[in-house]
C-alpha positions as CSV (number, residue, x, y, z in Angstrom):
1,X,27.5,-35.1,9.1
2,X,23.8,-34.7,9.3
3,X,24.1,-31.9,11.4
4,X,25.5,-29.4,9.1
5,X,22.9,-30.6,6.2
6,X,19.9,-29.8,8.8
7,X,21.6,-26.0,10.1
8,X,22.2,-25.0,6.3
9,X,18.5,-26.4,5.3
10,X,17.2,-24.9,8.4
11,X,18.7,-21.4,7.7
12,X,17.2,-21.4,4.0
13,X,13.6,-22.2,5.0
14,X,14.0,-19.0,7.9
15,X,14.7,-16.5,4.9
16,X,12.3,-18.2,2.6
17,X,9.6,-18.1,5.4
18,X,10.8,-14.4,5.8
19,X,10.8,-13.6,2.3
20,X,7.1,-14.5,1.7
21,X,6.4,-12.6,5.2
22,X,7.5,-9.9,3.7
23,X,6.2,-10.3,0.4
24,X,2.5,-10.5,1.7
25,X,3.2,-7.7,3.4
26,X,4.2,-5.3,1.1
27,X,1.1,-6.5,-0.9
28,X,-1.5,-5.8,2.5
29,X,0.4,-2.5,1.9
30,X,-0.4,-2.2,-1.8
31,X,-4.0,-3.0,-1.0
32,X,-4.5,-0.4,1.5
33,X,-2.4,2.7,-0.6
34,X,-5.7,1.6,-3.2
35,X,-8.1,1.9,-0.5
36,X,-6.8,4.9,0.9
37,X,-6.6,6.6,-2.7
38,X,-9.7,5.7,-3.5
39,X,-11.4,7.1,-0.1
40,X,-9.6,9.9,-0.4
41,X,-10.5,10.8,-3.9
42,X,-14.3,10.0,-2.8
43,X,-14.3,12.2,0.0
44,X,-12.6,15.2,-2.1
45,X,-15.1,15.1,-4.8
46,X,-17.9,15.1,-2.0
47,X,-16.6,18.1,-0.2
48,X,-15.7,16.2,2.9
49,X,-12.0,16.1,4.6
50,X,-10.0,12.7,4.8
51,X,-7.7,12.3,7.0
52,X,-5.6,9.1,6.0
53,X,-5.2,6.1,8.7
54,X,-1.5,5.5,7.2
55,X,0.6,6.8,4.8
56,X,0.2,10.3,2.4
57,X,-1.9,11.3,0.6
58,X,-2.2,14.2,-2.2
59,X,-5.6,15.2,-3.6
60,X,-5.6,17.5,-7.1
61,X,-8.9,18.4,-8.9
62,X,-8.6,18.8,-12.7
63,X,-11.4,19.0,-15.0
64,X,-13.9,17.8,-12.9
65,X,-12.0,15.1,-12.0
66,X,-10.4,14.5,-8.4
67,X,-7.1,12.9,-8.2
68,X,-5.5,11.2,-5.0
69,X,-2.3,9.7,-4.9
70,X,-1.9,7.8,-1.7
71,X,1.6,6.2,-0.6
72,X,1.8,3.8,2.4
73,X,5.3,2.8,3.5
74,X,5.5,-1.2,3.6
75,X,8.3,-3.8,4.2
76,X,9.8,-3.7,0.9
77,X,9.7,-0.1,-1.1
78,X,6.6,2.3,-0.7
79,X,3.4,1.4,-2.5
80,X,1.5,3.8,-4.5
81,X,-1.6,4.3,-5.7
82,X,-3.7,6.7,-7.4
83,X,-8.0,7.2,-7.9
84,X,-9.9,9.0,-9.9
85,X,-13.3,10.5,-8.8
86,X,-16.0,12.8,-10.4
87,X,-16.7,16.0,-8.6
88,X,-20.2,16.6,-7.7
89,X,-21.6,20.1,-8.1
């Protein structure tokens, strides 16, 4: 009897072990779609090309403002993220 209590409990810690694999891996993905974003924006408003490491990015300059939006494929969804950077002149 004990047998089919241990596969069953067994089974529901390998998906919960997987779920929380996955979860911290969509946030490391999170984490880097910010960086990204942010060094992108950065470089932009310096004058200086970026070439991301992962993912896409889109730079747009309004105002004096430079806007990336980086997204970075992860486990579960795409992250997004988007910086802001001053332009200097």
């Amino acid at each position: 009897m004990s047998t089919i209590e241990t596969a069953l409990s067994l089974s529901a810690l390998v998906v919960v072990t997987a779920a929380i694999v996955g979860g911290i891996a969509t946030v490391a993905a999170y984490i880097t779609a910010v960086d990204i974003a942010g060094a992108a924006a950065r470089a932009h408003a310096l004058g200086v090309d970026y070439a991301a490491p992962r993912g896409e990015v889109a730079v747009t300059e309004h105002a004096g403002l430079a806007t990336a939006a980086a997204s970075v494929p992860a486990p579960i969804g795409t992250m997004r993220a988007t910086a802001v950077f001053p332009v200097e002149f």
